[in-house]
PDB file with one MODEL, atoms N, CA, C and O in Angstrom:
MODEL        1
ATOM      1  N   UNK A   1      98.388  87.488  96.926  1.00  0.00           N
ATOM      2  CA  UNK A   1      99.423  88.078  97.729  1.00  0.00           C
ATOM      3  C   UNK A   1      99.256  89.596  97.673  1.00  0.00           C
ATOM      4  O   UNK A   1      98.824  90.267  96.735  1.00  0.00           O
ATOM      5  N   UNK A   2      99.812  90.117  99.217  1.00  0.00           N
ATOM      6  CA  UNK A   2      99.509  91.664  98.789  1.00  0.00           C
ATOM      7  C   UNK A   2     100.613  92.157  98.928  1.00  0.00           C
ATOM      8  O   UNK A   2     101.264  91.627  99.829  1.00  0.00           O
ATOM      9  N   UNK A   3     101.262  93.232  98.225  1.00  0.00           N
ATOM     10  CA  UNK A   3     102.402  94.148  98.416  1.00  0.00           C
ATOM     11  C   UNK A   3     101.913  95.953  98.553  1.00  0.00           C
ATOM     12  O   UNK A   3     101.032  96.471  97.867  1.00  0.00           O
ATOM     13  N   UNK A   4     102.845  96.749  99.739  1.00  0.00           N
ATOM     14  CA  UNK A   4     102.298  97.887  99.630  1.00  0.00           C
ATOM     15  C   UNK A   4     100.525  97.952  99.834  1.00  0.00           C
ATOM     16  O   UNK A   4     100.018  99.053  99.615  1.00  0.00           O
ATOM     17  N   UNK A   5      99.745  96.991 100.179  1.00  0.00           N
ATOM     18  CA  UNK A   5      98.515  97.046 100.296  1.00  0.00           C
ATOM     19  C   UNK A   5      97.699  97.237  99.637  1.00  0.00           C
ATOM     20  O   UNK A   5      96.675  97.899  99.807  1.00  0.00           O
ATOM     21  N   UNK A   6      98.251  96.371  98.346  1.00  0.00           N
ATOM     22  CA  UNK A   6      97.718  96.145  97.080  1.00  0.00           C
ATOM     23  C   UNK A   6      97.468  94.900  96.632  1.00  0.00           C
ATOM     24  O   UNK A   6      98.635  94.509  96.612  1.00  0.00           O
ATOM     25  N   UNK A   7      96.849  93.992  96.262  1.00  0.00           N
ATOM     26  CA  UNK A   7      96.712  92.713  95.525  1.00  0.00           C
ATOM     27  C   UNK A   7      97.469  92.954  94.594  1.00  0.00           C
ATOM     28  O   UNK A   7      97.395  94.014  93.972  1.00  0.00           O
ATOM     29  N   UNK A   8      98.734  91.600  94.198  1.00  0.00           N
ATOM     30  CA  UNK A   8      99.338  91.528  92.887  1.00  0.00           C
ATOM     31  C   UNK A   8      98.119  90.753  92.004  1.00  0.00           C
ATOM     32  O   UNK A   8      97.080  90.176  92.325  1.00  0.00           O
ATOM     33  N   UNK A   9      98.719  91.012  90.864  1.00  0.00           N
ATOM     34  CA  UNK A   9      98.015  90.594  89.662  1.00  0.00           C
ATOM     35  C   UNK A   9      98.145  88.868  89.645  1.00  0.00           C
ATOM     36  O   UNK A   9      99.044  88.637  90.453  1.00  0.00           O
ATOM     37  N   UNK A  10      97.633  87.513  89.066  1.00  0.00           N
ATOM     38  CA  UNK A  10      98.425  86.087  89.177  1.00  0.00           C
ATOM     39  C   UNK A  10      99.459  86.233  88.706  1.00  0.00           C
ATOM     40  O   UNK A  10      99.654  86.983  87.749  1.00  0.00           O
ATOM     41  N   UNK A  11     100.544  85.394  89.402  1.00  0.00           N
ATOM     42  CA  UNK A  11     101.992  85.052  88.313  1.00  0.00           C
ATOM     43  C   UNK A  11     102.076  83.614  88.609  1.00  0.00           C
ATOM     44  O   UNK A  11     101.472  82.880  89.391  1.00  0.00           O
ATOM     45  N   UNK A  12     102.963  83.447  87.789  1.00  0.00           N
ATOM     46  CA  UNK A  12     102.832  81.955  87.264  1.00  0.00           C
ATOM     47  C   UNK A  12     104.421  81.791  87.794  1.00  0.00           C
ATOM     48  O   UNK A  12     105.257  82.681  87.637  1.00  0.00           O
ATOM     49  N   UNK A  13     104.709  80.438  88.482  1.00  0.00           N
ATOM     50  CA  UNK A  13     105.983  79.988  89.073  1.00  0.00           C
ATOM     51  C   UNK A  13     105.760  78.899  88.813  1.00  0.00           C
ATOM     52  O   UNK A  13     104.701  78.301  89.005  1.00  0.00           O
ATOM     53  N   UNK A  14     107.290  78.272  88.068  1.00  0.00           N
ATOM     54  CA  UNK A  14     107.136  77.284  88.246  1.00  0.00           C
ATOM     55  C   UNK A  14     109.077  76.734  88.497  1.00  0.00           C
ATOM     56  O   UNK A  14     110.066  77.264  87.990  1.00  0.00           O
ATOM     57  N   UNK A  15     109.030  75.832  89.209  1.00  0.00           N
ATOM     58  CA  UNK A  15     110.899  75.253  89.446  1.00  0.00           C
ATOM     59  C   UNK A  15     111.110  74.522  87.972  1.00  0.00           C
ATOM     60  O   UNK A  15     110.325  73.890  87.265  1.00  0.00           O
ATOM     61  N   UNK A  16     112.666  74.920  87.792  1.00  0.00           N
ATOM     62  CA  UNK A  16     112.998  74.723  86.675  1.00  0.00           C
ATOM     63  C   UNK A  16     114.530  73.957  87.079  1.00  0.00           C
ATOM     64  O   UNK A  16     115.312  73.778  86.146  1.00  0.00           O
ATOM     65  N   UNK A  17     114.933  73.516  88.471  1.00  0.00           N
ATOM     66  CA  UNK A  17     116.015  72.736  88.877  1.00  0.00           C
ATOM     67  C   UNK A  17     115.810  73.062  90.073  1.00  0.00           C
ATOM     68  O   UNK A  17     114.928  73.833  90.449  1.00  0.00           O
ATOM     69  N   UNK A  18     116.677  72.452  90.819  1.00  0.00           N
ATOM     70  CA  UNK A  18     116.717  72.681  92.427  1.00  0.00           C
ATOM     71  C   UNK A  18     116.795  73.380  92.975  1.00  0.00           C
ATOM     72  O   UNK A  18     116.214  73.399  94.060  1.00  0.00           O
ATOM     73  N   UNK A  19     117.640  74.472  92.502  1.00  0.00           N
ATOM     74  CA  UNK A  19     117.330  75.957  93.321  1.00  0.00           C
ATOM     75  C   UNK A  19     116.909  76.969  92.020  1.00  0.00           C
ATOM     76  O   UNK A  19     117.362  78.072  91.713  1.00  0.00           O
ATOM     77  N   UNK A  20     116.316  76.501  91.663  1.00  0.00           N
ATOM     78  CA  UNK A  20     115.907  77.935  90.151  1.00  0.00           C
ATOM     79  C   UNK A  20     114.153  77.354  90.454  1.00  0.00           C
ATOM     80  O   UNK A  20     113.557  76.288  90.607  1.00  0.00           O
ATOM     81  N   UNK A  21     113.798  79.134  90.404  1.00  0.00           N
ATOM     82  CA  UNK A  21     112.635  79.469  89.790  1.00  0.00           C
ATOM     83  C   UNK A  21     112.167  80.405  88.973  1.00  0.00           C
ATOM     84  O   UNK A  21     112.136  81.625  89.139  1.00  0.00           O
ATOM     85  N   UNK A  22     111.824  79.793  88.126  1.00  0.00           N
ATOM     86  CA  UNK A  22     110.715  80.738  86.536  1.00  0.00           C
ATOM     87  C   UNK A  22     109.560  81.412  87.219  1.00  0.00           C
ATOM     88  O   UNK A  22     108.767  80.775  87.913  1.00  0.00           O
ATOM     89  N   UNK A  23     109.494  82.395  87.066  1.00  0.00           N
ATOM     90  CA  UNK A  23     108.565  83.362  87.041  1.00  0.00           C
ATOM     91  C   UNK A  23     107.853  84.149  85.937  1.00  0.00           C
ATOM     92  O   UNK A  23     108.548  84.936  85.295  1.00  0.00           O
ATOM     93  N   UNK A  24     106.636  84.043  85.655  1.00  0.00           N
ATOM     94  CA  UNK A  24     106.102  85.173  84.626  1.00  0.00           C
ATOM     95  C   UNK A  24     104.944  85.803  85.419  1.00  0.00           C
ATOM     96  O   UNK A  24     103.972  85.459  86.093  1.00  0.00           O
ATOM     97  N   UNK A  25     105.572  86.918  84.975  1.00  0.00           N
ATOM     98  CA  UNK A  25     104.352  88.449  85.750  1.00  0.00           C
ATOM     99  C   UNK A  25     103.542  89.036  84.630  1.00  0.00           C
ATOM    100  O   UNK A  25     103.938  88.864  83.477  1.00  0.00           O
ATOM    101  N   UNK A  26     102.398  89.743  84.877  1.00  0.00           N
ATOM    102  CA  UNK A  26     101.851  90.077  83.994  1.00  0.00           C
ATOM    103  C   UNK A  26     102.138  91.871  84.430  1.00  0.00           C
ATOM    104  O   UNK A  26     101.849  92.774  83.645  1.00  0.00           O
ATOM    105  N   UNK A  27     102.524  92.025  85.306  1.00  0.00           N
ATOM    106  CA  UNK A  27     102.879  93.545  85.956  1.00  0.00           C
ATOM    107  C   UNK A  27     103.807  93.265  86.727  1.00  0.00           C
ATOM    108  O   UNK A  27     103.916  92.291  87.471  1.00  0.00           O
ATOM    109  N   UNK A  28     104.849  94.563  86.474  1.00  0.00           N
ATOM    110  CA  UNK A  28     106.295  94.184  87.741  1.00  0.00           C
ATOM    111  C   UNK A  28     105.888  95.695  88.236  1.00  0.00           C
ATOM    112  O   UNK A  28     105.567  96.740  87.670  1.00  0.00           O
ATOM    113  N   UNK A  29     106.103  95.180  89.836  1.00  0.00           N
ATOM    114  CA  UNK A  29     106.213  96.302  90.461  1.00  0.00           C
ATOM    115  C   UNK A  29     107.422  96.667  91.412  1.00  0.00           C
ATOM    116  O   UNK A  29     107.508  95.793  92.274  1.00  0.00           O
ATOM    117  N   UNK A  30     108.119  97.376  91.522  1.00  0.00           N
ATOM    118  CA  UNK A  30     109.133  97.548  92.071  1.00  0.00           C
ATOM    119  C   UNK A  30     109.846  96.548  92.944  1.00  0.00           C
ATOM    120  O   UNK A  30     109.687  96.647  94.161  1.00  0.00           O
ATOM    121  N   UNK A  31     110.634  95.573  92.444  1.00  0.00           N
ATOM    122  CA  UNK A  31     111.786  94.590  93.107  1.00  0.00           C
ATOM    123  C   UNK A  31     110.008  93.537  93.868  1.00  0.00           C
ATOM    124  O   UNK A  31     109.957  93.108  95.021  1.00  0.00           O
ATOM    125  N   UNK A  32     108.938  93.400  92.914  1.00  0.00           N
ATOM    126  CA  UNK A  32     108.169  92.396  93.229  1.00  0.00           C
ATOM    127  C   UNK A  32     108.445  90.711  93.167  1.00  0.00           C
ATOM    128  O   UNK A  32     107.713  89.809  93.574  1.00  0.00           O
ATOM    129  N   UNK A  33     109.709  90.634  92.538  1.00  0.00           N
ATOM    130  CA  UNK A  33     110.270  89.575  92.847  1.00  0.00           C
ATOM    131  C   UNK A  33     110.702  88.895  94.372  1.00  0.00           C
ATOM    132  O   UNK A  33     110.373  87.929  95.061  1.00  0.00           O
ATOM    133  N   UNK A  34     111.467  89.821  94.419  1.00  0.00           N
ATOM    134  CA  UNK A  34     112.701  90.064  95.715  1.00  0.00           C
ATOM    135  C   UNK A  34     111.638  90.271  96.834  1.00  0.00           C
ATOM    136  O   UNK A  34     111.713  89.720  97.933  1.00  0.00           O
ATOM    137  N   UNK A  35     110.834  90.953  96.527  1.00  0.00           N
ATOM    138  CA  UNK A  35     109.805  91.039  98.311  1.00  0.00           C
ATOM    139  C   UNK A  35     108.661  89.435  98.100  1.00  0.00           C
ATOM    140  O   UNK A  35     108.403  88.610  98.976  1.00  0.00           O
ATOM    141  N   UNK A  36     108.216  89.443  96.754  1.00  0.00           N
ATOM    142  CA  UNK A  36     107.361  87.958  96.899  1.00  0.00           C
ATOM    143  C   UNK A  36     108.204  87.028  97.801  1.00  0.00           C
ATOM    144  O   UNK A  36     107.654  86.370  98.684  1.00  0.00           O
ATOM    145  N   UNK A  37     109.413  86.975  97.603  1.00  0.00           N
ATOM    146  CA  UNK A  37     110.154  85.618  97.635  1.00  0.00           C
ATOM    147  C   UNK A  37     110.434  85.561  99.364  1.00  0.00           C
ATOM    148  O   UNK A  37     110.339  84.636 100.171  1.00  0.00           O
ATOM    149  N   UNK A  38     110.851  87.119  99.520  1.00  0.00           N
ATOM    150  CA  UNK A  38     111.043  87.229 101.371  1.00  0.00           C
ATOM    151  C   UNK A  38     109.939  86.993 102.321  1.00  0.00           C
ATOM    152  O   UNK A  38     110.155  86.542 103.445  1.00  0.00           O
ATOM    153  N   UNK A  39     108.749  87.292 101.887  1.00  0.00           N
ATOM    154  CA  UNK A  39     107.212  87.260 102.294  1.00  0.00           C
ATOM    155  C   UNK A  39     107.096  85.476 102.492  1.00  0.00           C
ATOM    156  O   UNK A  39     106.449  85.140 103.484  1.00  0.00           O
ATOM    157  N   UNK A  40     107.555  84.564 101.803  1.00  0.00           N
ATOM    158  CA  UNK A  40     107.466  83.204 101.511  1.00  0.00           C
ATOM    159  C   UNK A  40     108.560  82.623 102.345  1.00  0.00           C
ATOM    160  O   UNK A  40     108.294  81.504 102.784  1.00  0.00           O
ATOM    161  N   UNK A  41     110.310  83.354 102.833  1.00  0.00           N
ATOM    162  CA  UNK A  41     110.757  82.497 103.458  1.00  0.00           C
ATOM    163  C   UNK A  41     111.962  82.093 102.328  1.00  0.00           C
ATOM    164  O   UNK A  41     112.705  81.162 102.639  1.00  0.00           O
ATOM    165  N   UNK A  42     112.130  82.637 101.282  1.00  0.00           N
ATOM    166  CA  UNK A  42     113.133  82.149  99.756  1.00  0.00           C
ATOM    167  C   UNK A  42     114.517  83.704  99.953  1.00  0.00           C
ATOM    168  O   UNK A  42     114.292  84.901 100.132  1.00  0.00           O
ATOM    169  N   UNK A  43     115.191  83.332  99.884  1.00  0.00           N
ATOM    170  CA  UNK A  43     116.519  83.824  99.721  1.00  0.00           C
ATOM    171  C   UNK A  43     116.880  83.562  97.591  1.00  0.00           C
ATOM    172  O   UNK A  43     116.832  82.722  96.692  1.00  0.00           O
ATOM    173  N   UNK A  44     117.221  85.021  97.886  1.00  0.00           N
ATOM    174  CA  UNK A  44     117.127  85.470  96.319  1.00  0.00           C
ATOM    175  C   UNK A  44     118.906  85.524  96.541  1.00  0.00           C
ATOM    176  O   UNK A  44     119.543  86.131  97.403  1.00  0.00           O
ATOM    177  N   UNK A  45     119.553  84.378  95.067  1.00  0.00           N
ATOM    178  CA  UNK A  45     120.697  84.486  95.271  1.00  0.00           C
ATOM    179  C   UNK A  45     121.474  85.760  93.819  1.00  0.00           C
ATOM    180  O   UNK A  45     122.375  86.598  93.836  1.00  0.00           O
ATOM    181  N   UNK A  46     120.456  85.226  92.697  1.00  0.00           N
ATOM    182  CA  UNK A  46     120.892  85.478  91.573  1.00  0.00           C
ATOM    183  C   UNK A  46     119.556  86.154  90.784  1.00  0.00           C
ATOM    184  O   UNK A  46     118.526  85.627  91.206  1.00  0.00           O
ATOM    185  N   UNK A  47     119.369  86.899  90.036  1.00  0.00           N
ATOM    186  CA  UNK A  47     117.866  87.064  89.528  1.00  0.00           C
ATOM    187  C   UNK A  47     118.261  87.641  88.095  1.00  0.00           C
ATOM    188  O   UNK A  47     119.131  88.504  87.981  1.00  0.00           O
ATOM    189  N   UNK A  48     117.439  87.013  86.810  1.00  0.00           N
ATOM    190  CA  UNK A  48     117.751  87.668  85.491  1.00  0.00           C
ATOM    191  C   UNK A  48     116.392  87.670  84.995  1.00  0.00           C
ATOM    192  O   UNK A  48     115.562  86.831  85.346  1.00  0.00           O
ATOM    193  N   UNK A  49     116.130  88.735  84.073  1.00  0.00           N
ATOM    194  CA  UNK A  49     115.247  89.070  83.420  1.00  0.00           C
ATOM    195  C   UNK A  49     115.361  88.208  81.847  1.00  0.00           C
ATOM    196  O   UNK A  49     116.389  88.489  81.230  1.00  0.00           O
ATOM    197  N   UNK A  50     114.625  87.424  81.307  1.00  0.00           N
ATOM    198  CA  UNK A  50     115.091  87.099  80.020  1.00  0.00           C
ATOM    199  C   UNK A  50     113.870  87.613  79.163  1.00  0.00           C
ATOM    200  O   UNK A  50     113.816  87.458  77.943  1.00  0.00           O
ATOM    201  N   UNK A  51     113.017  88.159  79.815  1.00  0.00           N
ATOM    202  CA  UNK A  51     112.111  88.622  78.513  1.00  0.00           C
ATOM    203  C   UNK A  51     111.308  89.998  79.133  1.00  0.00           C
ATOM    204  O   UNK A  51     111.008  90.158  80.316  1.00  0.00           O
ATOM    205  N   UNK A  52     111.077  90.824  78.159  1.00  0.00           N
ATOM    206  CA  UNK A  52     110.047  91.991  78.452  1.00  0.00           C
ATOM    207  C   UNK A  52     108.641  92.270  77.676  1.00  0.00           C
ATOM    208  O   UNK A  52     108.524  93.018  76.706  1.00  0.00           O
ATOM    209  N   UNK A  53     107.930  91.760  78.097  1.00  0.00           N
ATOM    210  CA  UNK A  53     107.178  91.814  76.746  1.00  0.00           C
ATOM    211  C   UNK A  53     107.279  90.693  76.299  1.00  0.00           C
ATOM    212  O   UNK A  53     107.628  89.670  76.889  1.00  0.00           O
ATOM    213  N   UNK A  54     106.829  90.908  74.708  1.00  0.00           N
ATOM    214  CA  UNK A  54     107.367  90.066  73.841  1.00  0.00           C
ATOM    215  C   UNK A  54     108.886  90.519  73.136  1.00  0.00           C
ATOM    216  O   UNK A  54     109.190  90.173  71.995  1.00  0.00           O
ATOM    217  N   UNK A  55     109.443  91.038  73.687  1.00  0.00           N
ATOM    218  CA  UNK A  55     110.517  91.557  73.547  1.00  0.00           C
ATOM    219  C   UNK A  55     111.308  90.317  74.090  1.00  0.00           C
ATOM    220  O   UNK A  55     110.683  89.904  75.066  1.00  0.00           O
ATOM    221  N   UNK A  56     112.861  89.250  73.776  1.00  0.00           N
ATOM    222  CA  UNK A  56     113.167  88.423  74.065  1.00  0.00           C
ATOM    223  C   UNK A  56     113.548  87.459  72.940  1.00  0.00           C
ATOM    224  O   UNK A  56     113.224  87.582  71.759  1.00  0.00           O
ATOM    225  N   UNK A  57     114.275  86.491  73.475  1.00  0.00           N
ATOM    226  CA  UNK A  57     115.521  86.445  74.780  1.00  0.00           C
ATOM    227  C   UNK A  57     116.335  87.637  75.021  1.00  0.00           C
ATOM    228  O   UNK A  57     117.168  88.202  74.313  1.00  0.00           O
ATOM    229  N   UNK A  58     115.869  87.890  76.248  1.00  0.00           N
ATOM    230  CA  UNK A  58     117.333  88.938  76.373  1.00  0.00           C
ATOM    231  C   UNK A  58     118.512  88.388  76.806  1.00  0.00           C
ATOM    232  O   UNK A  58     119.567  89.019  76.853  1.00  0.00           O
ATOM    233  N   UNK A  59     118.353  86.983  77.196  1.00  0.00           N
ATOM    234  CA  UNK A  59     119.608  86.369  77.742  1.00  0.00           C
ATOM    235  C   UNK A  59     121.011  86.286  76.736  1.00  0.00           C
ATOM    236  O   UNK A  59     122.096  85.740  76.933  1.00  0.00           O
ATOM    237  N   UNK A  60     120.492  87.071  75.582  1.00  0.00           N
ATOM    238  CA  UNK A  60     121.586  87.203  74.337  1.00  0.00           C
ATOM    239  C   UNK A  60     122.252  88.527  74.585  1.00  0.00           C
ATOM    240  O   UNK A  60     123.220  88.582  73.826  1.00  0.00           O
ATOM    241  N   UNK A  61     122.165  89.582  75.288  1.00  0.00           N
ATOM    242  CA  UNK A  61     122.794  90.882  75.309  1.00  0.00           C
ATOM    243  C   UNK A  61     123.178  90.365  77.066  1.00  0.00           C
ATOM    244  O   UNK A  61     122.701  89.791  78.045  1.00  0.00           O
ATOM    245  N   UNK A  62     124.293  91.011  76.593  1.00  0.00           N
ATOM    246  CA  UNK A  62     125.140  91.099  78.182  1.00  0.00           C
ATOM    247  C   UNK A  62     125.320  92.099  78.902  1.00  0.00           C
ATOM    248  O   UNK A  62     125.402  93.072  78.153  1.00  0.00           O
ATOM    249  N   UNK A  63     125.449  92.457  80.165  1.00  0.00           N
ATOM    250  CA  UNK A  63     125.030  93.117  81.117  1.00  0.00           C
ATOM    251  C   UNK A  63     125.491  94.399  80.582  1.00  0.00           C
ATOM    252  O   UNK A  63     126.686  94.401  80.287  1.00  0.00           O
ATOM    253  N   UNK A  64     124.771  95.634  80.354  1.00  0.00           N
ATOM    254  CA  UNK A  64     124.650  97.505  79.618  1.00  0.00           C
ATOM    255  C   UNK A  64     124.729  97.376  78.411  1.00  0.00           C
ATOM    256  O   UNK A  64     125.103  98.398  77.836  1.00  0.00           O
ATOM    257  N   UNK A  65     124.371  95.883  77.320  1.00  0.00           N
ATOM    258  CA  UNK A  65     124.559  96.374  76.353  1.00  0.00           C
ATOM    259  C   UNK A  65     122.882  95.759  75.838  1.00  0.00           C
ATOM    260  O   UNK A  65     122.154  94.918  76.367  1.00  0.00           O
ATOM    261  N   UNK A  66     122.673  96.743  74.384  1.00  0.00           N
ATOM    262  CA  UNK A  66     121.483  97.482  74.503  1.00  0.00           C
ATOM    263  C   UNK A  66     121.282  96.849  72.857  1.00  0.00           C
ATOM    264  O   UNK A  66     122.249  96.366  72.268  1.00  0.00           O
ATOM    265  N   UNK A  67     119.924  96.923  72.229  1.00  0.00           N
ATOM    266  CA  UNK A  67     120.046  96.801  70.927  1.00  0.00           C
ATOM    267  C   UNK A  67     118.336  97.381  70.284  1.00  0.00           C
ATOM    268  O   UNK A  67     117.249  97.170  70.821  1.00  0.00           O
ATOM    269  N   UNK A  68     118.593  98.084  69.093  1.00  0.00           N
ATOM    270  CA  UNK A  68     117.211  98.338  68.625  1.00  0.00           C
ATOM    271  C   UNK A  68     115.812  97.049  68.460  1.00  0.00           C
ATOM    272  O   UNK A  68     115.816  95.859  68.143  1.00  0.00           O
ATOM    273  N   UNK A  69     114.829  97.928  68.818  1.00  0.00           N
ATOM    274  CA  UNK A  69     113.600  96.664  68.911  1.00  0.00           C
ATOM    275  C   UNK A  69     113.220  96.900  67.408  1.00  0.00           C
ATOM    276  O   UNK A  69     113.011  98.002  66.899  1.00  0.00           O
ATOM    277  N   UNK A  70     113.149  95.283  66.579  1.00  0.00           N
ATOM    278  CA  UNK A  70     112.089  95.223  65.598  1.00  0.00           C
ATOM    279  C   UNK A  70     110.833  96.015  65.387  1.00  0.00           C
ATOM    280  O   UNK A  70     110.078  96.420  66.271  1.00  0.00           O
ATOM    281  N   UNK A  71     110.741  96.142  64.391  1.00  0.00           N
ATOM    282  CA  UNK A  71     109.355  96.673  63.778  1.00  0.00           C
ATOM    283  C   UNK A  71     108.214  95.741  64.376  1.00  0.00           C
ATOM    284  O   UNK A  71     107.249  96.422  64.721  1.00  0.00           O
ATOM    285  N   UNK A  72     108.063  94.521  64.575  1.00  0.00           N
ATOM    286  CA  UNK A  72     107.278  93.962  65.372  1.00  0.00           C
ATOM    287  C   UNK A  72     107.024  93.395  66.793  1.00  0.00           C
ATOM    288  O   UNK A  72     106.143  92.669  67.253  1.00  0.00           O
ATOM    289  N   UNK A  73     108.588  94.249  67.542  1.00  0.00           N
ATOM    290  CA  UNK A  73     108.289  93.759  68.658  1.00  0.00           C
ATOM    291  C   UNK A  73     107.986  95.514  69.465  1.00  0.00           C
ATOM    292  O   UNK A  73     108.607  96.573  69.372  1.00  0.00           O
ATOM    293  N   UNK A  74     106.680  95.088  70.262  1.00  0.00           N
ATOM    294  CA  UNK A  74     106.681  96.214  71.299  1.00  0.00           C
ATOM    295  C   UNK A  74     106.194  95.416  72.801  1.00  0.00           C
ATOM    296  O   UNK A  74     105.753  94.283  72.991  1.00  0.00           O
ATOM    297  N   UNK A  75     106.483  96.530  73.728  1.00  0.00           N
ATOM    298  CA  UNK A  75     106.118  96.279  74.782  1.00  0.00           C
ATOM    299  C   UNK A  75     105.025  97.402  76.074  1.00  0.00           C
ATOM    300  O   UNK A  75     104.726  96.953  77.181  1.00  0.00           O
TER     301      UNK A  75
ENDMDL
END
Protein backbone atom coordinates (compact mmCIF):
# COMPACT_ATOMS: atom_id res chain seq x y z
CA UNK A 1 0.00 0.00 0.00
CA UNK A 2 1.18 3.49 -0.66
CA UNK A 3 0.56 6.61 1.46
CA UNK A 4 1.87 10.21 0.56
CA UNK A 5 3.79 8.27 -2.27
CA UNK A 6 5.53 6.15 -0.21
CA UNK A 7 5.33 2.29 0.31
CA UNK A 8 4.22 1.40 3.95
CA UNK A 9 6.33 -0.95 5.70
CA UNK A 10 4.05 -4.87 6.17
CA UNK A 11 1.45 -4.70 8.96
CA UNK A 12 -0.14 -7.40 10.19
CA UNK A 13 -4.26 -7.34 10.56
CA UNK A 14 -5.99 -9.51 11.81
CA UNK A 15 -10.26 -9.47 13.03
CA UNK A 16 -10.60 -10.03 16.49
CA UNK A 17 -14.83 -9.90 16.46
CA UNK A 18 -17.15 -8.54 14.04
CA UNK A 19 -16.41 -5.18 13.81
CA UNK A 20 -12.82 -5.02 15.57
CA UNK A 21 -9.57 -5.04 13.95
CA UNK A 22 -5.94 -5.72 15.45
CA UNK A 23 -3.38 -4.09 13.85
CA UNK A 24 0.48 -4.23 14.37
CA UNK A 25 2.77 -1.68 12.55
CA UNK A 26 6.23 -1.78 12.51
CA UNK A 27 6.23 2.25 11.69
CA UNK A 28 3.23 4.67 12.33
CA UNK A 29 2.96 7.36 10.18
CA UNK A 30 0.70 10.06 10.69
CA UNK A 31 -3.16 8.83 11.34
CA UNK A 32 -1.76 5.60 9.00
CA UNK A 33 -4.44 3.82 10.46
CA UNK A 34 -7.37 6.09 9.64
CA UNK A 35 -6.15 6.68 5.86
CA UNK A 36 -5.24 2.63 5.42
CA UNK A 37 -8.75 1.89 6.42
CA UNK A 38 -10.47 4.83 4.02
CA UNK A 39 -8.21 3.71 0.99
CA UNK A 40 -10.01 0.03 1.62
CA UNK A 41 -13.67 1.29 2.01
CA UNK A 42 -13.64 0.69 6.38
CA UNK A 43 -15.18 3.41 8.50
CA UNK A 44 -13.07 3.97 11.64
CA UNK A 45 -15.55 4.12 14.58
CA UNK A 46 -13.32 3.87 17.69
CA UNK A 47 -9.37 3.44 17.57
CA UNK A 48 -6.94 2.62 20.76
CA UNK A 49 -3.43 2.22 20.96
CA UNK A 50 -2.58 -0.65 23.52
CA UNK A 51 1.04 -0.94 22.99
CA UNK A 52 4.20 1.19 21.93
CA UNK A 53 7.00 -0.60 21.56
CA UNK A 54 7.47 -2.99 23.94
CA UNK A 55 6.14 -0.60 26.11
CA UNK A 56 2.45 -2.15 27.17
CA UNK A 57 -0.55 -2.74 27.94
CA UNK A 58 -1.40 0.62 27.84
CA UNK A 59 -4.97 -0.31 28.02
CA UNK A 60 -4.23 0.06 31.96
CA UNK A 61 -3.75 4.02 32.04
CA UNK A 62 -6.76 6.03 31.15
CA UNK A 63 -7.17 8.68 28.82
CA UNK A 64 -3.97 11.86 29.95
CA UNK A 65 -2.81 9.79 32.46
CA UNK A 66 0.85 9.00 32.14
CA UNK A 67 3.34 6.71 34.11
CA UNK A 68 7.26 6.23 34.31
CA UNK A 69 8.84 3.50 31.86
CA UNK A 70 10.87 0.61 33.55
CA UNK A 71 14.44 0.25 33.42
CA UNK A 72 13.75 -2.37 30.80
CA UNK A 73 11.28 -1.11 28.77
CA UNK A 74 12.29 1.27 25.78
CA UNK A 75 10.96 2.24 22.66
Amino acid sequence: MILDGRHLKPVTVSSTGERTLHFVLTEGRKRQIRRMCDLVGLTIVSLTRIRIGQVGPLGELRRGQWRYLQQDEHF
